[in-house]
N, C-alpha and C positions, 0 to 999 in steps of 0.2 A: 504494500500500500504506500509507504513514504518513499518516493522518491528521491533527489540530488541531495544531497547537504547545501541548505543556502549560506549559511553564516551563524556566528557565535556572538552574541552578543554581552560588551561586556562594561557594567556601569562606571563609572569616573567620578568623582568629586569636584574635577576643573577640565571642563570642555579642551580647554586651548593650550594648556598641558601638557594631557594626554594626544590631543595631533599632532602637538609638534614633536613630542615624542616620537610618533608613529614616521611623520613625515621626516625629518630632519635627523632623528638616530636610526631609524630603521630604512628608512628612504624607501617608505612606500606612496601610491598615488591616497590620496586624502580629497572625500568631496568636501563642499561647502558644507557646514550645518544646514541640516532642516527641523524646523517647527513640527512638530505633530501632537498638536491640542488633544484630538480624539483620545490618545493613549499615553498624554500626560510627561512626555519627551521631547528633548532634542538628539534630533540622531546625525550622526558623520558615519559614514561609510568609509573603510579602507578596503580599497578595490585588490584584488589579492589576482594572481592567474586561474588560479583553482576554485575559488569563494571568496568572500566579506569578511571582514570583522565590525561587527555594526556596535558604533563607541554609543553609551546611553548617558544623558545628563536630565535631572528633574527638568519640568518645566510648568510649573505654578506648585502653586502648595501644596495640592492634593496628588500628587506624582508619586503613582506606586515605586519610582525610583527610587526615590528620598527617602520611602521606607527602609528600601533596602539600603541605602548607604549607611542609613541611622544606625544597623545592625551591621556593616561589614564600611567603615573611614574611610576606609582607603579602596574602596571600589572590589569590581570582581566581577566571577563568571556571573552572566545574570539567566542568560537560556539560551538555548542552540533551536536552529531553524531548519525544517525538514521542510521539501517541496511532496504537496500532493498534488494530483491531475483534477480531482471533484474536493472540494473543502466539503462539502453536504453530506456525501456521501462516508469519507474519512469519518465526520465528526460521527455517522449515526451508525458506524462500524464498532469504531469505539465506545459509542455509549454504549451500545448490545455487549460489550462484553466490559461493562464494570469502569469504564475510564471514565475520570471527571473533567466537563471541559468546563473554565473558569466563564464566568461573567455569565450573561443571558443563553449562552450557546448560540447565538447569533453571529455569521462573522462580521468583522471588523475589517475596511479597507486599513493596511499596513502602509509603512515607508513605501516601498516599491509599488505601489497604487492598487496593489492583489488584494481577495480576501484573505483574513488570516485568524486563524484561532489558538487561545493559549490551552494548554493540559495541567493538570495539576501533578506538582511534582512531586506527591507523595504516592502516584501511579509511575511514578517514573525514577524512584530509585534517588528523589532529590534535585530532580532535575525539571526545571519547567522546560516545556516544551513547546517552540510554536510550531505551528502548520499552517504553510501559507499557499494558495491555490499558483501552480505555476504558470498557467495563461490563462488571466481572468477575461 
């Protein structure tokens, strides 16, 4: 059912930081920030040959990022992204056998303009997991 590995996504405490980090000591390509209200983030993409690594920073108060930074300062793994071909279909695979999918189970248009749904990562060994439709 999961398809490509899209990217690992991983949260920061200072946006501009961790790019130049990425960009400047590891000399990788780095997009601009982008805004994403919907899911309470700013995301940077490091464009990688193989995959992303999608950098996360709060963005407003209520930004389940910030949760997590509250509990981990200094940033860290936040969740890995799996490509499916049907997100509806994924999600109603999973629920039939015992997986919880976070929020309404509704999806969510993501960074890359796809649907995308998170899992709970206590079906996953600690690992949240998204699932994001790979041609919406």
């Amino acid at each position: 059912m999961i398809g490509r590995f899209n990217h690992v996504a991983i949260a920061v405490p200072d946006l501009e930081v961790a790019v130049a980090k990425y960009r400047d000591v590891l000399g990788a390509k780095v997009s601009p920030p982008q805004d994403e209200p919907d899911h309470g983030v700013t995301v940077v993409f490091i464009e990688l040959p193989n995959t992303k690594v999608e950098l996360l920073h709060p963005l407003g108060e209520k930004s389940p990022i910030q949760a997590f930074l509250d509990k981990n300062p200094g940033g860290g793994i936040h969740h890995v992204c799996y490509e499916v071909d049907d997100i509806y279909a994924a999600r109603d695979r999973l629920q039939s056998q015992g997986a919880r999918v976070l929020g309404s189970g509704d999806p969510k248009i993501g960074a890359h303009g796809n649907p995308v749904l998170f899992l709970h990562p206590k079906d996953f060994f600690g690992t949240l997991v998204e699932l994001e439709q790979a041609h919406a």
